[in-house]
Every structure is written in C-alpha cells, then in structure tokens.
C-alpha positions in Angstrom: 0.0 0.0 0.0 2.9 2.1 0.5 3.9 1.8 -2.5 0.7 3.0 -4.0 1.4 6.0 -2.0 4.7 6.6 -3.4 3.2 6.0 -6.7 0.4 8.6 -6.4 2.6 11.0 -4.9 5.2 10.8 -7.9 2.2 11.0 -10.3 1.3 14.5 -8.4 4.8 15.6 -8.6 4.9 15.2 -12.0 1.0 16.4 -12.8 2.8 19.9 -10.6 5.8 20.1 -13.0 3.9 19.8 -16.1 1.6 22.4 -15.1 4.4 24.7 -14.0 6.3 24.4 -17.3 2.8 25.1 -19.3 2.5 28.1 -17.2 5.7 29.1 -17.6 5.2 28.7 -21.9 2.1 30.0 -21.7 3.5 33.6 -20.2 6.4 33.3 -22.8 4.4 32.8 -25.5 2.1 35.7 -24.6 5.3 38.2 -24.9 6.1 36.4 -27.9 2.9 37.4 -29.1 2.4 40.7 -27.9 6.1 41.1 -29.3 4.8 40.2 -32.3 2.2 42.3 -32.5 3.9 45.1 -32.2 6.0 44.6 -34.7 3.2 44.1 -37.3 2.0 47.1 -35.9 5.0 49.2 -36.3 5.6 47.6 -40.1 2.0 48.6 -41.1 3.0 52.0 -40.2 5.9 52.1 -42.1 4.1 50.7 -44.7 1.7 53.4 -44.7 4.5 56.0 -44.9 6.4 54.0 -47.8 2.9 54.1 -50.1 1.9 57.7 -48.8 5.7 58.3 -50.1 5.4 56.3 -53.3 1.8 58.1 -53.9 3.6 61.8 -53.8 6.4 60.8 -56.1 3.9 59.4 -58.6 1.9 62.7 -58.7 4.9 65.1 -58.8 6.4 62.6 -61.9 2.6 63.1 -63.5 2.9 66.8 -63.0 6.7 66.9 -64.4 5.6 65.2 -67.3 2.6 67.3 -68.5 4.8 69.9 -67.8 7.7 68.4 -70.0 5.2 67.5 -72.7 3.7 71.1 -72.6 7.4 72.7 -73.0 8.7 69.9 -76.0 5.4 71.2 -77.4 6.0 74.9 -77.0 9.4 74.5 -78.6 8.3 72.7 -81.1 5.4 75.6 -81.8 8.0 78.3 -81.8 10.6 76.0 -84.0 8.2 75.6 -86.6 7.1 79.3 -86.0 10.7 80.6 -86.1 12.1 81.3 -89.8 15.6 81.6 -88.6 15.0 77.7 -87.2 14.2 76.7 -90.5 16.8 78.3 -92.4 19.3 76.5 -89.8 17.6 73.2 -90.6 17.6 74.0 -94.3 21.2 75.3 -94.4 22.3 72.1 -92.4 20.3 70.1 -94.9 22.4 71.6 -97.5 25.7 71.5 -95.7 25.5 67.9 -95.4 24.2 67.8 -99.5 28.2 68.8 -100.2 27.0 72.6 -99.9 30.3 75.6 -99.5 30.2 78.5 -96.9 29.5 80.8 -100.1 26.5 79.3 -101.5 25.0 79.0 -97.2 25.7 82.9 -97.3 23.6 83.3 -100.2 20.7 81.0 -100.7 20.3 81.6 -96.8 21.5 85.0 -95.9 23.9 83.7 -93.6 27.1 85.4 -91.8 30.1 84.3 -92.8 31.2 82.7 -89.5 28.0 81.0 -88.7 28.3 79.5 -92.4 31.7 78.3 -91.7 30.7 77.1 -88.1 28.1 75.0 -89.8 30.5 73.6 -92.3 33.1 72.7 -89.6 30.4 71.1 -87.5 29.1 69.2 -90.6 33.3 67.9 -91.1 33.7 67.2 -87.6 31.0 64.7 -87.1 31.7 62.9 -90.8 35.1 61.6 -89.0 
C-alpha cells in the first residue's frame, strides 16, 4: 500500500511540473505574441509611410511630365514658327548635300562665320 502511495505521490509531482512548465510557456508565449504584434504594428506603419511616399512621387512625376510634354510642345510651336529655325535646318540640310560657306551665305542670308561654323560642324561629325 505504501507503495501506491509513493506511486500517487510521484504522479502528483509530476502532474505539478507539467503544469508549471505550461504556465511558464504559456507567459512566454504571450510576450512572444504581444512582441509580435507590435511589430506588425510598427511595419504597417511604415508601410503606410512607404505608399503615402510612393503616392507623392507618382503625382509630382505626372505633374513633371505634363509639364515636359507642354514645354517639348511649346518648342516645337516656336521651332516651326521661327524662320531663322528653318533656315538653320535648311542650311544644315544643305551643308550635309556637299553645300560651301558661299553658297549658305547666299541661298540663306547667312554670316560668314555662322556658315563656316556650320561647315566645320558638318566635317567634324563625318570623321
């Protein structure tokens, strides 16, 4: 019968460590948790910061590209408005036809040393 005894007492023993040690990873598990928690937590926020971020950069790129596309298209307006432009492009045009300073100055009206200029920039890109 003693035995028995022993036996039951050992069994409680043991019941009384078991519970201890589930107690014990029950209360680490909670600051795991609550750890964890937190951390989601402070990642949402920086999450919401990154997008709110990543949203402004996206409309200030949309605004700098309607305002690009509004100045290619304003230059392009005064190029095509601009009769000097076009003499340029024509007197490149001709430059790269095999045309001399001389005839640039008159078919175009040309100086000199902007005829020449063109010429030299005509021979330096050919090499």
């Amino acid at each position: 019968m003693t035995l028995v005894w022993v036996l039951i007492a050992v069994c409680l023993l043991l019941v009384a460590a078991v519970s201890l040690y589930a107690m014990h990873l029950n209360k680490r598990l909670s600051v795991v948790e609550q750890s964890a928690t937190e951390q989601v937590a402070a990642l949402k926020h920086e999450l919401s910061v990154v997008n709110n971020a990543a949203m402004g950069v996206g409309q200030r790129l949309i605004l700098v590209e309607k305002k690009l596309r509004l100045a290619v298209e304003k230059q392009q307006q005064m190029e095509l408005n601009n009769p000097d432009y076009q003499s340029y492009n024509q007197a490149a045009s001709m430059v790269k036809a095999g045309a001399d300073v001389d005839q640039l100055v008159e078919r175009y009206g040309l100086p000199e040393a902007e005829a020449s200029l063109l010429s030299l920039l005509k021979a330096g890109s050919d090499r």
